[in-house]
C-alpha positions, 0 to 999 in steps of 0.5 A: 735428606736435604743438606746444606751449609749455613752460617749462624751467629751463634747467641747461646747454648743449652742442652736437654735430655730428651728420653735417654739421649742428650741434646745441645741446643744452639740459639742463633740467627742465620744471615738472613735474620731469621731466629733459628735452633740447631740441634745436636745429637751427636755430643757426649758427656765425658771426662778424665781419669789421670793415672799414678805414675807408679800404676802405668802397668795396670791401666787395664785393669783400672780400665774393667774397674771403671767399666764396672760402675757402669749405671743403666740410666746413663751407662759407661760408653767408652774408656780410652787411654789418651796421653796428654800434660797434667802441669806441665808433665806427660801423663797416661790418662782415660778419657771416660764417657757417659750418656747423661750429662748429670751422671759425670758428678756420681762416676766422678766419685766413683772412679777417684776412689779406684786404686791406680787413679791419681785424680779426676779431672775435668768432671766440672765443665758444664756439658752445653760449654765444653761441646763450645771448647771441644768444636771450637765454637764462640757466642757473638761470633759466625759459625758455619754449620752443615745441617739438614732442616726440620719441620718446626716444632710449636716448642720453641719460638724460632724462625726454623730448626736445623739438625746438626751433620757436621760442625765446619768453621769460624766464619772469620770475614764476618766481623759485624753482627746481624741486626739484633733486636735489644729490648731494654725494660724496668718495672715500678713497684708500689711499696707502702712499707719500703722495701716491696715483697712479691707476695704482697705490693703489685707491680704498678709500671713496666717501661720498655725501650726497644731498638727500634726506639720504640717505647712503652709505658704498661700501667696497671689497673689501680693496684691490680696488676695481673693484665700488666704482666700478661701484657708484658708476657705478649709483648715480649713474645711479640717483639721477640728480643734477641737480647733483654737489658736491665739494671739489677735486674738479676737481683730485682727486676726479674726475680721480683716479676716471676715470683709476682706472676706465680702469685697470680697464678701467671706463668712468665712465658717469655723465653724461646723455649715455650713454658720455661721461666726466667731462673736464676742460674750460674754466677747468679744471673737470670736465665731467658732460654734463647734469648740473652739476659744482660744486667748492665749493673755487673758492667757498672760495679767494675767502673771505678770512677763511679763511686755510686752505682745508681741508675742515674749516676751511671747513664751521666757517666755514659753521657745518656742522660745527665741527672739535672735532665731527668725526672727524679722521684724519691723511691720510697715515695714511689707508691704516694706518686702513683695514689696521688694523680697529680703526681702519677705524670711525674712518676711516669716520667721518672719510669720512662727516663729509667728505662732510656737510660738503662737502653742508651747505657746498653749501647754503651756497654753492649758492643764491649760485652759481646766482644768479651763473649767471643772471646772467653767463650762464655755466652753474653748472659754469663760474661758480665755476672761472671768475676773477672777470674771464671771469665780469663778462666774459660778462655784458658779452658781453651787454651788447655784443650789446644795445647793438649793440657787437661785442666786442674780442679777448682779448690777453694784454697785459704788466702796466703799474703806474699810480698807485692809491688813497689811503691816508693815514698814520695816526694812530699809537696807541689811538683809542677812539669812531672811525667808519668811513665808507665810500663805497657802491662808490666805483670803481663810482658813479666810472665812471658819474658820469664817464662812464669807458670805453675808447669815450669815452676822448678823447686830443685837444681835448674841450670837453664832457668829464670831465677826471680832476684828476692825469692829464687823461684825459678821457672825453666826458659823451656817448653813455653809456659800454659800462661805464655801461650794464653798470653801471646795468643791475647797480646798478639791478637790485639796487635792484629785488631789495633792494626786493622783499627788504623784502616778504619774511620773512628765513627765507623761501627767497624772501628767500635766493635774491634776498639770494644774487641782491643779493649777485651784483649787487654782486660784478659791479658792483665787479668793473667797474674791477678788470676794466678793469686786467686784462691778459686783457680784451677791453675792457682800458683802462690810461687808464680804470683809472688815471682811476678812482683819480685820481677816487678820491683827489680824491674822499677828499681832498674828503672829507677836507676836509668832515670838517675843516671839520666839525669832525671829527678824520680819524685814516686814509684808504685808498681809499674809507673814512675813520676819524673820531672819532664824533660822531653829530650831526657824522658825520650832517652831514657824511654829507648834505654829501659826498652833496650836494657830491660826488654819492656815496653814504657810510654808516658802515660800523662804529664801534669801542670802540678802534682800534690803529694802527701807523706803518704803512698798512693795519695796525690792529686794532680792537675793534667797538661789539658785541665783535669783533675786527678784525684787518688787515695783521697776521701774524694774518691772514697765511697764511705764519705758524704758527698759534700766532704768529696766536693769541697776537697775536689774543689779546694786540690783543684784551687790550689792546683792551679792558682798555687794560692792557699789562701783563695782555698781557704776563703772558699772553705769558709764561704762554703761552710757559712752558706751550709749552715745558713742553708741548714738554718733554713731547712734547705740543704740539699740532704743527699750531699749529706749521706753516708754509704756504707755496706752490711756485711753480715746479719744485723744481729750478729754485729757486737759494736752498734757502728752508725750504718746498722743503727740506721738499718734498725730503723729501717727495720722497724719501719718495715723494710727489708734489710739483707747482706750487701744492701747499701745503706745511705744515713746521715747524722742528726743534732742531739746529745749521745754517740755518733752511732746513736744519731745515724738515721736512714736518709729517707726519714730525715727532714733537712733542718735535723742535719747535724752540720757541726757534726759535717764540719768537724768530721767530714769536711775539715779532715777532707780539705785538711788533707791538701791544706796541712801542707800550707801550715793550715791546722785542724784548729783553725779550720774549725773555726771557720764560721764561728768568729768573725775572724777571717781565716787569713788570720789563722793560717801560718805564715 
């Protein structure tokens, strides 16, 4: 046997059960760039049995008791008394091992009913994960491995093929990643009737970008297009992608392909693993065997700032493609582009321009993602379809086996309301010099200062305890809180990254991967208190969470105090920030006092020229020391408005941010309106500033009130598309008599002189720039008027 040492960066990993027997797959590439698979016979399948305190004197007979329902197809192979921590406290427990990984789910039943057994833990972490958690392993990272070679085997497009021996260690001085082949694809769909239907409109264009900048165009023949996807098939196994992008392609692109090819009678044969399809899989993203399937849309939707998720809103976010650059085709007139061949170059364009767009926004989020991977633990395909609660979650898997804690059961909990942070009433008006300060992840720095957790969590007398001020929770000061530990391990560890990023140039890759590693620490890190009030988690805990904000709010109030004290004027509050007049040699002060006194980090986060706050909290709109424009609680940074309301009320803050001169603000609402409706008179708005987005949330048929965004979906309908819960629909509002809801149509079918733009006006615009102007003694009734008289609105505005 011939044995030696490699060092793998590992990519995913699956099992099979080949006969009787289960088998961990590890999909990775060797540091000469060859694809390889590990396998390992080694790993059972196991979980634990936490035994009542009052029943520690039977643990040998509840031990027979479980041996008894031994099965033959996957027999019970070991039962072992362990001692470990349940929430904080020492329990007895029996570790119980089986054969086959899907017999854990029949025993678990089982053996919960066998009198003596508290509960059954620890049956619900997938097989081919916890082989990960037990052996320490992490994707998008470099193991070593001490394996023997196999011959190569025509199952599975690999390079070669390793039997595990033993599993070694991280390979820590390896920071960079081995030149992986990224292959970014998009496929066209010739739809006639709207939405399109596998059973029924073929796939008409697959483009494809690779990171040898490479791109190609596969057309189908007409409307047939059965050698389009068996070229796609030969081409992905030609190039043999380590990791496929696309966007929406879990919920499109994907599923759409399969269920096409199996029309067809094709098999979608692009996996590592010869003859196994993509299929949908957990936290519903698409599995490739052996390669790594990544959905850039499940990166976009947590971003923010970009309040529509289109393709090409999201590649001008990125700095890709700007969307003025870009070839744009309507996509419900995909199909008229591809039947007209004048048209068919443009639309080959639009697909050519997607698929560079949906590559340069994988450079983008691809080096964030792989680091979030080899931090969680969860293979790179997971990680992004993942909520933010299952991601933090496996990494505390980790930290659980660590501390020799077993993991509580997920179980979907009812949502209970708690008190949350602070948010002070503003200062109503235009402040001009006012500094932010922010306190460095305030709910996180809480949580290990006060020792917060589900397992030091006291609900009787504690004499050595943290008493939160408003509710009197009290977590004990020893041991060190499950969640303490998680979160010096993550702050620490970004710590370390930060440091060595001070080494390095910016423009090194280097310096990207640990700035992508920093970010993911921090991101966990914060997630820890959201985390603890999320009904799914397995170490859910109302009290703590409740005790986090009631530290928070004392926390801002004695900050609030200092700054007073100080001589600082406090203008608003709100959770973990405070906006104060600048006064650098004060704010510095009081900067080194909260640190001393309340032993938390605060820096200045942005200092304004001038901020704009209403009466009401979380609203305010400021323009930075360098330009910008901040923009929050408005309507622009709504998505339920038309983007022309959005624009106007940026527009209008901005003016008169800077020039401090309501006036020039009002003149510019009316120039702007007087030109929309002249465009309007024309037929040449641009109907896209028009829309409307709004959700469905439910089945059509079961909402009572007829709201504009399902009457436009019932149109839909009618004309053939396909209308499912969650879908986005964009209507706009049309001229005629009758209700608001009666007059929605879907933005597809309206022509631009059909636009309503009184109905804009009155509804959309006027309460947008109203917002910033009521301040200045403009009225609803004045702005109104704006283009109906020949009046100026200077004539209106109150003095």
């Amino acid at each position: 046997m011939n044995e030696k040492i490699v060092s793998i960066y590992v990519l995913d990993a699956s099992y099979e059960v080949i006969g009787s027997e289960p088998h961990i797959v590890i999909w990775g590439v060797d540091d000469n760039g060859n694809r390889v698979l590990l396998r390992d016979r080694r790993f059972r399948p196991y979980f634990y049995a936490i035994i009542d305190d009052s029943h520690t004197n039977n643990i040998e007979l509840i031990k027979s008791s479980i041996k008894r329902l031994s099965k033959p197809k996957s027999p019970i192979t070991s039962v072992e008394l362990v001692e470990k921590r349940f929430m904080g406290k020492a329990v007895k427990a029996l570790r119980i091992e089986t054969v086959i990984p899907e017999f854990v789910r029949e025993y678990r039943a089982d053996v919960s009913r066998i009198p003596g057994v508290k509960a059954v833990v620890e049956a619900d972490i997938r097989f081919s994960l916890r082989y990960l958690i037990d052996n320490d392993i992490y994707p998008c990272t470099w193991h070593r491995f001490k394996v023997v070679e196999k011959p190569k085997s025509f199952e599975y497009r690999v390079d070669k093929e390793y039997e595990v021996l033993d599993i070694l260690n991280r390979d820590e001085d390896r920071l960079m990643p081995p030149k992986l082949r990224v292959m970014a694809f998009d496929i066209e769909v010739y739809n006639p009737r709207g939405s399109p239907r596998p059973d029924r409109d073929p796939i008409i264009i697959i483009s494809i970008m690779n990171s040898d900048n490479e791109t190609v165009l596969l057309q189908a023949q007409g409307k047939d297009d059965r050698q389009l996807i068996v070229k796609f098939i030969e081409y992905v196994n030609k190039y043999d992608p380590d990791i496929i992008v696309g966007y929406n392609s879990n919920n499109f692109d994907f599923p759409y392909l399969v269920e096409r090819a199996r029309k067809l009678g094709i098999k979608l044969d692009i996996s590592r693993r010869r003859g196994v399809e993509p299929s949908k899989s957990v936290y519903g993203h698409v599995s490739v065997p052996g390669r790594l399937h990544v959905d850039l849309y499940d990166y976009a939707e947590e971003i923010t700032e970009i309040k529509v998720k289109s393709l090409d809103e999201v590649a001008e976010y990125f700095g890709v493609m700007k969307k003025s650059e870009r070839t744009n085709v309507p996509w419900y007139e995909i199909y008229r582009y591809w039947d007209d061949e004048k048209l068919k170059p443009l639309l080959l364009n639009y697909s050519r321009d997607d698929v560079v767009s949906t590559y340069g926004i994988a450079e983008k989020i691809l080096p964030f993602a792989m680091q979030l991977s080899s931090i969680t633990g969860l293979p790179l395909d997971q990680v992004g379809s993942a909520s933010v609660g299952f991601r933090l979650e496996w990494f505390l898997l980790r930290i659980a086996r660590m501390r020799g804690e077993l993991a509580p059961n997920r179980v979907e909990k009812e949502y209970e309301s708690y008190k949350g942070a602070i948010v002070l009433e503003p200062k109503r008006g235009v402040h001009e010099n006012v500094c932010v300060l922010d306190f460095s992840a305030m709910y996180p720095s809480i949580m290990m200062k006060y020792n917060v957790g589900p397992d030091t969590l006291v609900f009787n007398e504690c004499s050595d305890c943290y008493e939160a001020p408003e509710t009197g929770y009290k977590f004990s000061k020893q041991p060190e809180a499950f969640f303490k530990t998680a979160l010096t391990i993550l702050v620490n560890a970004r710590k370390s990254v930060r440091d060595l990023m001070k080494n390095l140039p910016q423009d090194s890759p280097e310096y990207r991967i640990l700035d992508a590693r920093q970010r993911a620490l921090k991101i966990l890190a914060n997630a820890c208190y959201g985390y603890m009030a999320w009904t799914g988690a397995r170490w859910y805990c109302k009290e703590c969470a409740e005790a986090v904000t009631d530290f928070g709010r004392e926390t801002i109030r004695k900050a609030i105090a200092i700054a007073k004290n100080l001589g600082l004027e406090v203008i608003y509050g709100d959770t973990d920030s405070i906006f104060v007049k600048y006064d650098k040699s004060i704010v510095e002060k009081f900067v080194d006092f909260v640190e001393k006194e309340l032993g938390l980090e605060i820096k200045i986060d942005k200092v304004y020229q001038r901020v704009f706050f209403t009466e009401a909290k979380k609203r305010y709109i400021g323009l930075t020391v360098d330009g910008r424009i901040d923009v929050v609680g408005f309507e622009a940074v709504r998505g339920d408005w038309a983007e022309i309301a959005k624009e106007l009320q940026e527009r209008v803050a901005e003016m008169v941010l800077k020039t401090m001169d309501h006036r020039k603000a009002i003149e510019f609402v009316k120039e702007e309106i007087e030109k929309i409706r002249k465009l309007s008179s024309q037929g040449s708005i641009d109907i896209q500033k028009f829309v409307i987005w709004k959700t469905i949330t439910k089945p059509i048929s079961e909402y009572e009130v007829e709201a504009p965004h399902v009457t436009a979906a019932k149109y839909m309908i009618k004309s053939g598309y396909s209308i499912e819960v969650g879908d986005k629909i964009g209507y706009v509002i049309v001229k005629g008599a009758g209700k608001i809801s009666d007059r929605a149509r879907p933005y597809i079918m309206v022509d631009a002189r059909d636009i309503d733009v009184d109905y804009y006006v009155e509804h959309q615009i006027v309460p947008a720039v109203l917002r910033i102007l009521e301040y200045f003694g403009v009225s609803e009734k004045h702005l109104k008027s704006i283009g109906r008289t020949g009046k100026s609105l200077f004539d209106y505005s109150k003095k």
